[in-house]
N, C-alpha and C positions, 0 to 999 in steps of 0.2 A: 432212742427211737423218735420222742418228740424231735429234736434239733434234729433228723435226717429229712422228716416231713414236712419242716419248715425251711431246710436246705432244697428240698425239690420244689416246695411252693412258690419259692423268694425267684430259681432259677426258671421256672415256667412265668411266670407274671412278666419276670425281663425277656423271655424268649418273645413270650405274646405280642409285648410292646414294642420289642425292636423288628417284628415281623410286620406289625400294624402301622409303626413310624416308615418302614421302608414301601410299604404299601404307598401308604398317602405319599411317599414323595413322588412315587410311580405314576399315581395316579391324577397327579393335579396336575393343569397347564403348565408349559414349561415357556410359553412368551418369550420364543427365540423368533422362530422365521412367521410365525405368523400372532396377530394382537400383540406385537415387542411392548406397547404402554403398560399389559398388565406388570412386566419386569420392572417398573421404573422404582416404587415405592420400595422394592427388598434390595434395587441396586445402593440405596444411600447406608444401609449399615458396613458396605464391602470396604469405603473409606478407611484407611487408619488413622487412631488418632491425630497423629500427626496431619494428616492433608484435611484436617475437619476440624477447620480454624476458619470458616469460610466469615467473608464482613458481609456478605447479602446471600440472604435465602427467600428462593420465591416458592408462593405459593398456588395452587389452584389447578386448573382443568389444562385441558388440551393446547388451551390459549398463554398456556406459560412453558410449558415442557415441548412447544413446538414452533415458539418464539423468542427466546432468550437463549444463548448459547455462551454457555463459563469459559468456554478457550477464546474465544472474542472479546469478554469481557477482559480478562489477562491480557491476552496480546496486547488490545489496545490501550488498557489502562490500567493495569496491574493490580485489577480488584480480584479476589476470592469471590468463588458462589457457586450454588449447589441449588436446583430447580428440583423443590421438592414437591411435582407434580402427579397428576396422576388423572383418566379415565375420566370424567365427568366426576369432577371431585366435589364432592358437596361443601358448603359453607362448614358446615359444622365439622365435617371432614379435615377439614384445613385447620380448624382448633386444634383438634386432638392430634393432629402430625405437629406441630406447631408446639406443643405440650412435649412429643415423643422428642422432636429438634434438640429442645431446651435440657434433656435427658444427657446429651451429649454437649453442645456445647452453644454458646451464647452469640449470635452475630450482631450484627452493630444494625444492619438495617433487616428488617422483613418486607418484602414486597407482595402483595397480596391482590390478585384478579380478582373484580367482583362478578363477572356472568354470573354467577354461580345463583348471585345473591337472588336472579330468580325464581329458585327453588325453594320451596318451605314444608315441604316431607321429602320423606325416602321415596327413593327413583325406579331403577334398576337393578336386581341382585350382581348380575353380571357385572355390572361396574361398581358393586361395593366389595365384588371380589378383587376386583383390579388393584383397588384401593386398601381394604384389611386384609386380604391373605398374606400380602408384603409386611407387613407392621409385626416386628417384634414385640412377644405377650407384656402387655402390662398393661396398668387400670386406665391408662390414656386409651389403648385399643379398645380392654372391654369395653370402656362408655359411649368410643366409636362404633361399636360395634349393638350396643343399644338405640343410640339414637337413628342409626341407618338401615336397622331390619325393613324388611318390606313383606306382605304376606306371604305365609308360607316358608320362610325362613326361622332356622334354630339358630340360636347363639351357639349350643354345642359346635355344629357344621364348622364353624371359625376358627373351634381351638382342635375339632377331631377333623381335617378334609375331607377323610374317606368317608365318612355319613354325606358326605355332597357328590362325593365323585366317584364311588363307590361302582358304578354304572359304568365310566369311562374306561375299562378295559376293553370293549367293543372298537373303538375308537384308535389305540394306543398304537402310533408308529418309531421310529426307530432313533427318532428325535428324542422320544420320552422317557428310551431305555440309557441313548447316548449321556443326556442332560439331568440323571435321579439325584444325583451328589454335587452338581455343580455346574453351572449357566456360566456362558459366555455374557460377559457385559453386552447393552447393545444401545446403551446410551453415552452421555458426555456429560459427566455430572450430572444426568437427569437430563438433559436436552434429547430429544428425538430428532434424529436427521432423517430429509425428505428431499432429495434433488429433482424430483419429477419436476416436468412446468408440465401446469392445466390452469390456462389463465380465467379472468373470470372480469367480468363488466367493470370498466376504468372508473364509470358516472356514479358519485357518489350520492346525490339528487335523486339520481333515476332508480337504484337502489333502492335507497331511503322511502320512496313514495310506493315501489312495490311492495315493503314489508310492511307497513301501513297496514296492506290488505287484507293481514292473517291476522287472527283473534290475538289478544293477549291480555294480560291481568295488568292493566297501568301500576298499580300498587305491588309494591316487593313487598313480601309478606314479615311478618313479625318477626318469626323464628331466625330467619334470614338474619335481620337488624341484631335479635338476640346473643348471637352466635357471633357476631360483628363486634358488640360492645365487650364479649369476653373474650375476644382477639385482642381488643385496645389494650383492655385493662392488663390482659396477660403481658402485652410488650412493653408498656409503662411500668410495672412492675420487676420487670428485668432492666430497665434501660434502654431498649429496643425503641427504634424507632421504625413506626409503620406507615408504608408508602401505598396510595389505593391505585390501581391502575384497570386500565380496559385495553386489552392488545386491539390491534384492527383486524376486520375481519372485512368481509365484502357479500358477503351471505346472506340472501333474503331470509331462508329459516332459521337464519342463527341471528339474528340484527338487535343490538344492544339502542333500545329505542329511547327516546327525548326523555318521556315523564319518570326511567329510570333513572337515566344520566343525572338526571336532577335531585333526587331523590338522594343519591351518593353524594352531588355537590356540597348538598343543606348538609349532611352531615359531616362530611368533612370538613367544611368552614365550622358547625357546630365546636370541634372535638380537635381543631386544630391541628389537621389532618392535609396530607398535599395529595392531590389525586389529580392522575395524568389522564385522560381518552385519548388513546390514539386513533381515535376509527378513522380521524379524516388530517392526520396531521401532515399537514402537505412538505411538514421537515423533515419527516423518515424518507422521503423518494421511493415511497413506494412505487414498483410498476406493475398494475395486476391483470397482466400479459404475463408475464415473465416470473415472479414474486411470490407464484406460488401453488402448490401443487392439487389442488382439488377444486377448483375451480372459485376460491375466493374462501372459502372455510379458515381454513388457516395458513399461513407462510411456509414458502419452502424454505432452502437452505440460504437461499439468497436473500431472501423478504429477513428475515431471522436475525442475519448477519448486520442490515441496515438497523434494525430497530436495535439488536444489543449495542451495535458500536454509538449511536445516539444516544440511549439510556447509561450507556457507560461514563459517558463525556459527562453527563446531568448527573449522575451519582460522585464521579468525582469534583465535579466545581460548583454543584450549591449544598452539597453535604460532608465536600473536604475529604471522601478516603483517600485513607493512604494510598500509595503507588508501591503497590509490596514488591516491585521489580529490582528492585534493589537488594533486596533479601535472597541471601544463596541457596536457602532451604528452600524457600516457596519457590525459586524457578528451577531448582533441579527436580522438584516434583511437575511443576506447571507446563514447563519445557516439553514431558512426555505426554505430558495431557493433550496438548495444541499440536505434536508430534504426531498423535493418535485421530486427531478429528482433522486435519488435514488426508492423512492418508485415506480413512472412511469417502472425505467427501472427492478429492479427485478420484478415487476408485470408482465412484458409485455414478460419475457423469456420463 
């Protein structure tokens, strides 16, 4: 009698859960045709081991996952990489994917955007959703997932969905039913493709003096630095070598300002550290007429393609990667990859 009560107990608790698991999958964004960034963070586990051999992994916000593009970087110089981007990704954000990376396997360079560095609390729920609902469970997540609550938010929420989205049945269209078990990719190793043009003011000067205008905190906050010095030490630790970068942007309320830039220099001279600013590097050829789709925010396909194939050159001849094009495994894989982001972008002109 016991053993049949604990035969119906055992089989209700799995019915419950697998009715509750199909729930939440029902129920949570599915970042196909619309917000594709929240997809970006769950697309890096689809890899197999094998194509997750990458020699650069970048890290960071909107300014890395919609400026660096892996089948460009291959074409033109036969480097491996995977743009482990995401949403307005927090500093500390970037440790702990950074932590999840090293889970899997070890690149030779990390390249890491600082925007970010101007934030020193939690943001947005919406964008720490973007960013932990992707992330496979482990103590890398939990502690992401402490240090980026915002009010009003549970930690449960992150590991149960439906206590968050629980509500969006009202909502659910035919997208949510098609995509429960399985998402169409919608990036390229983590890059977001954009072919719009919506150009945006060329004058880099004229720019610069209007963002002036808007308030800001001269000083990048501690935790920011915090979160920075246990990025270093994590990649020294492994061997990794960390590169600081600032993609360009042309944006009055996005404008990465002087007493920052500087602020990044000191420490990178500090920590023997190489950090790039592209904001004004007149060797990308940027043209932002043409270059980029939101009106100076961030690069379209085209802006994208100049800056990987520049960064590509510099990764290969003052840090010596290999040219893995010679390697029959990596281009029968690499081959489809560049096969697949060709197609997307002359589709999408």
């Amino acid at each position: 009698m016991k053993k049949r009560i604990f035969a119906w107990l055992f089989i209700t608790v799995l019915i419950t859960g697998a009715v509750l698991h199909f729930m939440s999958l029902l129920l949570m964004p599915k970042y196909v045709s619309l917000s594709r960034e929240g997809a970006l963070v769950a697309e890096y586990y689809n890899e197999a081991d094998k194509n997750r051999e990458h020699q650069v992994v970048f890290l960071g916000d909107c300014e890395v996952y919609e400026s660096f593009v892996p089948p460009i970087l291959w074409e033109r110089c036969g480097i491996t990489s995977y743009v482990r981007g995401s949403a307005q990704q927090l500093i500390w954000q970037s440790y702990y994917l950074l932590e999840d990376i090293l889970r899997y396997e070890t690149p030779q360079i990390v390249v890491l955007n600082v925007f970010a560095m101007k934030y020193g609390e939690p943001q947005k729920e919406e964008y720490n959703r973007m960013t932990l609902d992707g992330m496979k469970p482990s103590s890398s997540k939990h502690r992401a997932i402490l240090a980026s609550l915002t009010d009003g938010e549970s930690v449960l929420s992150y590991y149960f969905p439906i206590l968050r989205f629980h509500s969006r049945w009202k909502e659910l269209s035919f997208e949510d039913v098609k995509y429960v078990f399985k998402r169409p990719q919608v990036s390229h190793n983590g890059y977001l493709m954009h072919t719009e043009i919506n150009g945006a003011e060329n004058n880099y000067e004229a720019i610069r003096n209007e963002a002036e205008r808007f308030l800001y905190e001269p000083t990048l906050p501690q935790m920011a630095f915090d979160y920075l010095d246990k990025t270093r030490a994590l990649c020294e630790s492994r061997g990794i070598r960390l590169i600081l970068i600032k993609s360009p942007t042309r944006s009055v309320r996005f404008w990465w300002y002087d007493e920052w830039d500087e602020q990044i220099c000191e420490y990178a001279d500090n920590f023997g550290l190489d950090y790039y600013n592209f904001m004004n590097n007149e060797a990308l050829k940027i043209n932002w007429d043409t270059d980029t789709y939101d009106e100076g925010i961030h690069l379209n396909v085209w802006g994208a393609e100049k800056l990987s194939e520049y960064f590509g050159e510099l990764l290969s001849s003052k840090y010596g990667l290999e040219d893995l094009r010679g390697n029959q495994q990596m281009c029968e894989i690499w081959e489809q990859k560049v096969k697949k982001y060709y197609e997307e972008r002359n589709n999408s002109i």
